[in-house]
N, C-alpha and C positions, 0 to 999 in steps of 0.2 A: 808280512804287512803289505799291505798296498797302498800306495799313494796316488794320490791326483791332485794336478793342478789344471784350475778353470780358470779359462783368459777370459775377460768381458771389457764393459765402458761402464762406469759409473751410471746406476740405473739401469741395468739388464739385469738384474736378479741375480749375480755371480754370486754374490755371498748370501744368501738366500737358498739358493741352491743346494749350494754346501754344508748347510745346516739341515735342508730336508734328506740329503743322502745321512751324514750322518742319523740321524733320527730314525732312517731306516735302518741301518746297521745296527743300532743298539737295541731295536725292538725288535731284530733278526736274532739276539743273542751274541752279539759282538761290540766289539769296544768300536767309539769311533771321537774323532776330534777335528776341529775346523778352525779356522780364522783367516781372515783378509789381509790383504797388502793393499794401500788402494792409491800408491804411489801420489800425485797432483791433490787429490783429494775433490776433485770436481765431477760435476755430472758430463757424462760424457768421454771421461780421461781414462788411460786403461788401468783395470782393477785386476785383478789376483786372487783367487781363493785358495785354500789350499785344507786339502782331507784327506787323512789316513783312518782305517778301516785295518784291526786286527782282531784275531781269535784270543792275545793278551792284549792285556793294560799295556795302554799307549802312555811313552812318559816322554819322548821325545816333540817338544813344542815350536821347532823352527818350522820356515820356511821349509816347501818339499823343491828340493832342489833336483833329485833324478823319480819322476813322474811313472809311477806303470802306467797309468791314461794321463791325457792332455785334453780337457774339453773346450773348443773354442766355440763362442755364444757368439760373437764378433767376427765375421771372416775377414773387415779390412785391419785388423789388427798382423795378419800375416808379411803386412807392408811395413809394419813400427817395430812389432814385437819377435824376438826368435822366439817364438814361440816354443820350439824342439828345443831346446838347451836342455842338458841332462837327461832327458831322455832314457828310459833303463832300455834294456835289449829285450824285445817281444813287447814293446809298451802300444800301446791303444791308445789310436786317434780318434776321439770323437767331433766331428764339426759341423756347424752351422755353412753348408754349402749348396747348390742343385750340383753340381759336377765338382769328381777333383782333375778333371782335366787342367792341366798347367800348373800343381800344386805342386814343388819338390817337397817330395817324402823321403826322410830322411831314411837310411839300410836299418834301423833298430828300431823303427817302426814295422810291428809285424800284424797287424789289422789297422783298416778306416772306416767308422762308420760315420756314415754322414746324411744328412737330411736338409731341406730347402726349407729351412724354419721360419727365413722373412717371409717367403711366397705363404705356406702355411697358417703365420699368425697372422698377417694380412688376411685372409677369406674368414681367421677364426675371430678377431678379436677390432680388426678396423685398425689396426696399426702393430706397429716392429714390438711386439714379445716374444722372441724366439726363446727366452730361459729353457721355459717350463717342455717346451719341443726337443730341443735337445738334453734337457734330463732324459726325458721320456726315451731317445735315443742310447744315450749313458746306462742305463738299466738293460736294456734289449743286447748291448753290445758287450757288455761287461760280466752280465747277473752275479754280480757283487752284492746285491741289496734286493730284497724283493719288491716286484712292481706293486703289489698291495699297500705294504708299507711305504712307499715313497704317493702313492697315490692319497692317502689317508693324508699323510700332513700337510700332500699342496691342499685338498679341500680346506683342510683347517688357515692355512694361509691366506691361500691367493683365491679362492670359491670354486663352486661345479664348473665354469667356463675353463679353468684351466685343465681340470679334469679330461676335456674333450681336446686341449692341447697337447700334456701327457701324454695320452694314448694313440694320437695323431704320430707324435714322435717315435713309438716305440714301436706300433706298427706298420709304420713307413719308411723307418730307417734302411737305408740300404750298407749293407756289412760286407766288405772287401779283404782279401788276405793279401798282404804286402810282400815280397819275397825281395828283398838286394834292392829296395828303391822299386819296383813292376809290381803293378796291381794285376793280382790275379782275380779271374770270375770265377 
């Protein structure tokens, strides 16, 4: 099974998100399951998604408490949130970043991929939607989920404009391999 948890703020698409991976999972031929934590409940306040992706039926409905990926849509959440808590060993960081220069990365993190989604959604969109950038990222780093099918249901969501964010993410993501905390090229 794999699990992921996505950090966000209320109104970033985190549990949105989580619904479009799962969506692609099950129309990949796999089982998949979602739901939120959205702690304060406000716009703005940090939120939580959480999605497991199995080849069985999924019956376990908590909280994903030790994460194979971590995707964070929010990079100042790294100041609030431990984001890395539980953490399994060889888990995937995906993040909303231009650089992880000054980032401590935890030793059981064994890839980073990350992408400059504010800069991005800025030129694409006129303002901060990095979700749909760093899904696009989440897919290219993971290929957990097919890009097709995850591409299919933002249309159906969020329309062709995020389509060109998607894509923006998946083929601009830059993918790092983490060895004891040191990012190797």
């Amino acid at each position: 099974m794999k699990e992921i948890r996505i950090h966000g703020r209320g109104g970033q698409g985190a549990v949105t998100t989580s619904e479009i991976i799962v969506y692609a999972a099950v129309q990949d031929g796999k089982y998949g399951a979602c739901f939120p934590y959205f702690g304060f409940e406000k716009k703005g306040g940090p939120v939580s998604a959480f999605v497991r992706i199995d080849e069985n039926k999924i019956r376990e409905k908590s909280q994903v408490y030790n994460p194979d990926c971590i995707m964070v849509i929010d990079p100042t959440l790294l100041n609030s949130v431990d984001v890395f808590v539980g953490a399994k060993e060889n888990a995937i960081l995906v993040i909303n970043t231009k650089t992880i220069e000054g980032i401590e990365i935890p030793g059981n993190i064994t890839k980073v991929a990350y992408v400059d989604a504010n800069a991005a959604s800025m030129d694409i969109f006129g303002k901060l939607l990095p979700n749909t950038i760093v899904l696009g990222a989440f897919v290219k780093a993971t290929n957990w989920v097919s890009f097709d099918k995850v591409s299919e249901k933002t249309q159906e969501i969020w329309g062709p404009k995020n389509i060109e964010a998607l894509e923006f993410g998946y083929n601009n993501v830059v993918i790092k391999e983490v060895k004891g905390g040191i990012i190797h090229d």
